[in-house]
Structures are given as structure tokens and as C-alpha cells.
N, C-alpha and C positions, 0 to 999 in steps of 0.2 A: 965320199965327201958330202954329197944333197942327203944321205940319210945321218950322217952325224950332224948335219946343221939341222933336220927335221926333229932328231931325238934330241939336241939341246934347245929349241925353240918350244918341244912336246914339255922337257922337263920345267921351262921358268912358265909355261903357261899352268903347269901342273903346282908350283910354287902358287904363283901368283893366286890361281883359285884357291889355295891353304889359306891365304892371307883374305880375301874378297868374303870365305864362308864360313870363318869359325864357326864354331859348335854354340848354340845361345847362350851354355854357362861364363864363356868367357866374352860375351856382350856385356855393353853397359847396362846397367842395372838401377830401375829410380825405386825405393822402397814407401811406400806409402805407411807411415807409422800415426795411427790412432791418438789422441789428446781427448781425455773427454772431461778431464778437470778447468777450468776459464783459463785461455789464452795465457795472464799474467802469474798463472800459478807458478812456484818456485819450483816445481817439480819440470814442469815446461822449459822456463826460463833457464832456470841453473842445472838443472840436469841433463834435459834432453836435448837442448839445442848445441850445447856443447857437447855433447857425444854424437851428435848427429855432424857436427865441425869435423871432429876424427875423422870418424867413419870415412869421409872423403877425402880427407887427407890422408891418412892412410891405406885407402885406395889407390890416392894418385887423379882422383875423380869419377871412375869406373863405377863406383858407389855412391850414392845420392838419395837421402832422405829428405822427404815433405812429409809436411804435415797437414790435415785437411785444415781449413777455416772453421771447418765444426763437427762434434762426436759424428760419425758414421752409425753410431749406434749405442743404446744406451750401456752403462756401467756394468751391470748384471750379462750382458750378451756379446762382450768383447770376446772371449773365449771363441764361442761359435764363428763370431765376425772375421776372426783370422784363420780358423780350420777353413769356413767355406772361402778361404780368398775375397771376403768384401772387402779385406784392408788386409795390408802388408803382413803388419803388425800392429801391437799396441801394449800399454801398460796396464793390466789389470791390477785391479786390489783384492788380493789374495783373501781375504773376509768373504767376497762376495762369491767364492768358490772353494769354501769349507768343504763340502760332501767330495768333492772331484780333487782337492790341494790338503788335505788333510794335514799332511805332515808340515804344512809351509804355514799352519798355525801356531808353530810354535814359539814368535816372536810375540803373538797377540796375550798370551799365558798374562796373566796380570802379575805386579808388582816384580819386573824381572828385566826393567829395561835400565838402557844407560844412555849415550849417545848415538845419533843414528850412521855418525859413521862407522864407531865399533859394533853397535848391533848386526848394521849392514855387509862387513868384514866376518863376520862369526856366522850370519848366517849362509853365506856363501861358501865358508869353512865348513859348516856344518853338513849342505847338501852335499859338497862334493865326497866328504868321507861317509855318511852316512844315508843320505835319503835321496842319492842319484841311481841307485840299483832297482828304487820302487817303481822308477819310471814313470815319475809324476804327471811326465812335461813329452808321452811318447806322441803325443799326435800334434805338437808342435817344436822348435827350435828353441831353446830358452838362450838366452843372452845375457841376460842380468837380474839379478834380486837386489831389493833394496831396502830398507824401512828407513822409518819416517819418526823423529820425537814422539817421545810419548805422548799418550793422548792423556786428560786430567778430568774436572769435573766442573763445572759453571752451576752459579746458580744466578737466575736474571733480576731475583727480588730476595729472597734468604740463600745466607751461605749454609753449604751441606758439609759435617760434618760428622755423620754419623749414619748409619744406619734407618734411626727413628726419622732423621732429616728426609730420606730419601720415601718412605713405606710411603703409597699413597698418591706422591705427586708423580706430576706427569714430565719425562724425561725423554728425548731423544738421542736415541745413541748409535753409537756406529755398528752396522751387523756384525754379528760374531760376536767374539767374548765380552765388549764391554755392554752390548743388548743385554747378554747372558747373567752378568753382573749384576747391572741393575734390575732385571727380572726378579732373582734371587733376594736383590735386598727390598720386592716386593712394590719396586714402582712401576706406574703405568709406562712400558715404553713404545716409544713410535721407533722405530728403526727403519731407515730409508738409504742410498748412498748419499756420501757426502756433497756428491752436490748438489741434491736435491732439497737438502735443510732448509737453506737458507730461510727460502718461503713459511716452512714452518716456526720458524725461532720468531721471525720478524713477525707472524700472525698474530703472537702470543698462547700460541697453543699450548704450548708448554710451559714448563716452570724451570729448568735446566736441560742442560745437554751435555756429555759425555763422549770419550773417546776420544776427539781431536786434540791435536798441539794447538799452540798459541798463533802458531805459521796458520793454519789451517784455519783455526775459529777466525784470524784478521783476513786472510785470502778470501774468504767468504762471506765474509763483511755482517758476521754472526757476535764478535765477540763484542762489538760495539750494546748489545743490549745485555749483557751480562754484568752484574755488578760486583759477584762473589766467582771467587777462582780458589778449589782444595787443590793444592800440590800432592800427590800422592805419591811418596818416595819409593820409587822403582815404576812408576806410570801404573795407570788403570790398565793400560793397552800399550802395544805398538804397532800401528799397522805396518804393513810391511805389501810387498808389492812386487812385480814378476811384468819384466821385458822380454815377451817371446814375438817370434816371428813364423810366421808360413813358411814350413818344413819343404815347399817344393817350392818357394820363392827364394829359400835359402840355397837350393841344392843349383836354383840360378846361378848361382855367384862361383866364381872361379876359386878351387880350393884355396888359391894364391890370397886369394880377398877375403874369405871366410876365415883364412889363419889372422889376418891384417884386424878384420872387427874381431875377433876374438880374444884380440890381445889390449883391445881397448875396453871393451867387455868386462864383464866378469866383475873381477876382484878390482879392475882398475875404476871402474864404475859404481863402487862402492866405496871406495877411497870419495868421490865426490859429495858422498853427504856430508860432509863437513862444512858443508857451502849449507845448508837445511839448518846444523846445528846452529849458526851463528844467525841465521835469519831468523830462527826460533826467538832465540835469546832477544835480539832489539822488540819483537815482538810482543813479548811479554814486557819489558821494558818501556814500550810504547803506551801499552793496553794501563799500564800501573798511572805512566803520569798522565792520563784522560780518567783516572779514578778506581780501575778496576783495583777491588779488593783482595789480594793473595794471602794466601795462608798454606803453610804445612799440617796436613790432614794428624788427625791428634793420634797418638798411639791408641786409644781404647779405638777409633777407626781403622787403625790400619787393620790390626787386631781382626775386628770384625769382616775387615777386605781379604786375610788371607785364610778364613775360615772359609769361604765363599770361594775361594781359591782354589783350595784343595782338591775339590773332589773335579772343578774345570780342569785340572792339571794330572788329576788321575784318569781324567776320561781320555786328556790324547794320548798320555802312556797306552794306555788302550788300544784307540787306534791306530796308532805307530806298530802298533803287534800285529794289529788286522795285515797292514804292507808289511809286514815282515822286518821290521825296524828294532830294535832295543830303544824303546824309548827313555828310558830312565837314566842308559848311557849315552843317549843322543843330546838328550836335554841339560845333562850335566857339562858334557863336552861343551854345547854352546853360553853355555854363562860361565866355563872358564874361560871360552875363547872371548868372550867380550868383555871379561874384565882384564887378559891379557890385552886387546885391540886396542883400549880407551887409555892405557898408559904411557 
């Protein structure tokens, strides 16, 4: 009898210590996720705070996302910032890690955008059939891809039009292909991250600036000195952008909770730029009745754009071959999938 009450008091005390010491995956979990665009950016706002709402409710609370008060680190070093665990995670802009995301260039290709929730849908479509094998994303967690309206062309004193518009003057653009762009069409570019401009535009350093949406030029409080805006049909650019996390911060989280953000994740996180597309839109609507100038870029320009084009678009075929990729059926895949997505 004293040894079967010893071995049922041995086993709830052996329970009880199951309960008292889970294992840390299945601990609470607070994720520290990086912002390094201003507080009220719409990226912030409408995107990230409400996936960051999921994320806990989908836990159940287990999961909990903050965010600092300020970048941890600059634009260009986010990457690093969450391999070495300075921060959770964070959203990099895929632009600013060409050499290392090559194949995640391929939203930026000029004249080849539409909206950014269909871009955002195709290009998630895209990696997962074709550029998830390259293992872009192996020394971190990726969770979402997303881009962002096309970016167009400002001019702060003449509207650009052409070519000859551009040879000469001084223009800031956003790194990667739309610097690349305008390089070619022979203007002087400053290229820095976006949001660093500001200071620039507002110095007068420049004569235009390139690559951003209209969300983006007012978020930064840049489109206010702009007087000429070229629509460029199919956009100059679309930046596009990568939600990863620390791969041993992720391995934290309890399978149970990793399937849970996963399903908010992804494709379903993409479905949310549609909140981007309509901000865009009042935006440019805004920017028009304070005076800015808009115009559709003329065909002897586009013309000249997708000459310039070419041989950008033959270089990531290229490098899509380097990873081991078909680029030419990758690239086609994703502008059927976004003209399927946008309908």
C-alpha cells in the first residue's frame, strides 16, 4: 500500500515537473521585428501592425510582436541585424541586397508592374514554384514577400519626358534598377535608401527623383517639392520587399505556433496590399489638387524605356541561370500570374 501511494505521488510529482519545465520552444515568445521606414509609414501602419494583431491571435498570445521606437540599424544592414540576433526580425527592401536576393529582383524589371496586391500574390506564386530551391532566404526564416506600387518619375522644376529630359540632370533614385535606369539614360544619380532622400530632395540637390510611388514620395514628405509627375505605364520599378526572421528565434516557437504565423503569412500577407494600392491612389489624388503636374510618359518615351530595359532584363535572366533558375520561364510565369491576380 505506502509503495503504491509513493509511486502515484512519484508519478503527479513527475507530471507536474512536465508542466513546471517545458522545453523553451513551447514558451512564450516576444519577437522583436525591425521598422526602419517612419513610424507612420503605411507599410508600418497597414501592414505590419495588423499582421503583427494575427500573429497573437493566432497564437492565442503565446506570440507577441514589438516593435522598436527606432531602426536598430540602418537599411543596407538589416540582413546582418537579424542573422546576428540584434533584432528578431525585420523588413528589408530587397533593392538594397541585389548581389545576395538576386532572383527577388525580379519585380524591380521596369515597365512590368500592375497592382501591388497582384504583383505581391505572383510574386509569392513565383518563389514558391520556382526560386524557393535556390535557397535565397537559407540563413534566415522568410515569412512574407511583398511589393509596393510602382515607382514613376518627378521632376521638381521641368517635366521629364524623354530621354534628352533626363542626359545631364541630377536625379535621385532608388538603388537597383531604377539608379540603373537612369544611369543609362545618362543622368547624374545620387541613389541612397529611401529614407534617407528626403534631406536630399528638400536641399535642392537635385532636379527629380525616381522609383517611388506617390504613397511613398507623400510618406516622406518629398512629393511636396515636385511639380511634374511622368506616369510610366507599367512603372519604372516596383520595389518589392522580404519579412524574414531569425532562424533560431523561429525554431523558438512551438511547431503548433510556427504552422499558426504561417498561415497568416505568406500569401495571406499579400492579399493585404490592397490597403497600399488604395493609399497610393488618394495620394496621387491628393498630390494633383495641391498642383502636382501628371502626365502619361509619351510613347517615343516609353519607347526609349524599354530599350534601356532590355538588356536589365536580359542581365537577371542571367543571373537567375547563375542559381540555377530558368529565368525566362520564371519571369514569364510571374506576369501571367499577375495579370491572372489583378482580375
Amino acid at each position: 500500500m505506502i509503495k503504491r501511494i509513493l509511486l502515484r505521488w512519484g508519478l503527479c510529482a513527475l507530471s507536474l515537473c512536465s508542466v513546471l519545465y517545458l522545453p523553451s520552444a513551447w514558451a512564450s515568445t516576444t519577437l522583436v521585428i525591425n521598422t526602419y521606414l517612419p513610424v507612420q509609414h503605411p507599410i508600418n501602419t497597414r501592414l505590419l501592425k495588423p499582421w503583427a494583431a494575427d500573429v497573437e491571435r493566432v497564437t492565442q498570445g503565446r506570440v507577441k510582436v514589438v516593435f522598436p521606437p527606432a531602426s536598430i540599424a540602418a537599411p543596407q544592414q538589416m540582413w546582418e541585424a537579424v542573422t546576428g540576433s540584434v533584432v528578431d526580425g525585420a523588413y528589408i527592401f530587397n533593392g538594397n541586397f541585389y548581389r545576395q536576393l538576386p532572383l527577388m529582383q525580379i519585380t524591380h524589371l521596369p515597365l512590368g508592374s500592375a497592382s501591388a496586391q497582384s504583383m505581391s500574390l505572383a510574386l509569392w506564386e513565383t518563389y514558391q514554384d520556382f526560386f524557393k530551391p535556390a535557397d535565397e532566404y537559407k540563413d534566415v526564416e522568410l515569412l512574407a514577400l511583398f511589393v509596393i506600387p510602382a515607382g514613376q518619375i518627378y521632376g521638381l522644376n521641368h517635366p521629364i519626358d524623354s530621354v534628352a529630359d533626363l542626359r545631364g540632370k541630377k536625379i535621385w533614385a532608388v538603388p537597383g534598377v531604377a539608379a540603373e535606369v537612369m544611369e543609362s539614360a545618362q543622368a547624374g544619380v545620387m541613389s541612397t535608401p529611401a529614407a534617407k532622400m528626403s534631406e536630399i530632395v528638400a536641399s535642392g540637390m537635385v532636379d527629380g527623383f525616381a522609383g517611388i510611388p506617390e504613397m511613398d514620395a507623400s510618406a516622406l514628405k518629398v512629393i511636396r517639392y515636385a511639380k511634374f509627375e511622368t506616369v510610366v505605364p507599367g512603372g519604372l520599378t516596383s520595389p518589392s520587399f522580404s519579412l524574414i526572421l531569425n532562424k533560431q528565434k523561429w525554431q523558438e516557437i512551438s511547431p503548433q505556433d510556427r504552422a499558426a504565423i504561417a498561415g497568416v503569412s505568406g500569401e495571406v500577407f499579400a492579399r493585404r496590399l490592397s490597403a497600399l494600392d488604395q493609399i497610393n491612389s488618394k495620394a496621387l489624388k491628393n498630390a494633383e489638387a495641391d498642383g502636382l503636374k501628371v502626365s502619361v510618359a509619351s510613347p517615343k518615351f516609353v519607347k526609349q524605356l524599354r530599350q534601356i530595359a532590355a538588356p536589365i532584363e536580359n542581365a537577371w535572366i542571367e543571373r537567375a541561370a547563375a542559381s540555377h533558375v530558368d529565368g525566362k520561364t520564371a519571369l514569364a510565369f510571374y506576369r501571367h500570374a499577375v495579370e491572372v491576380t489583378k482580375k
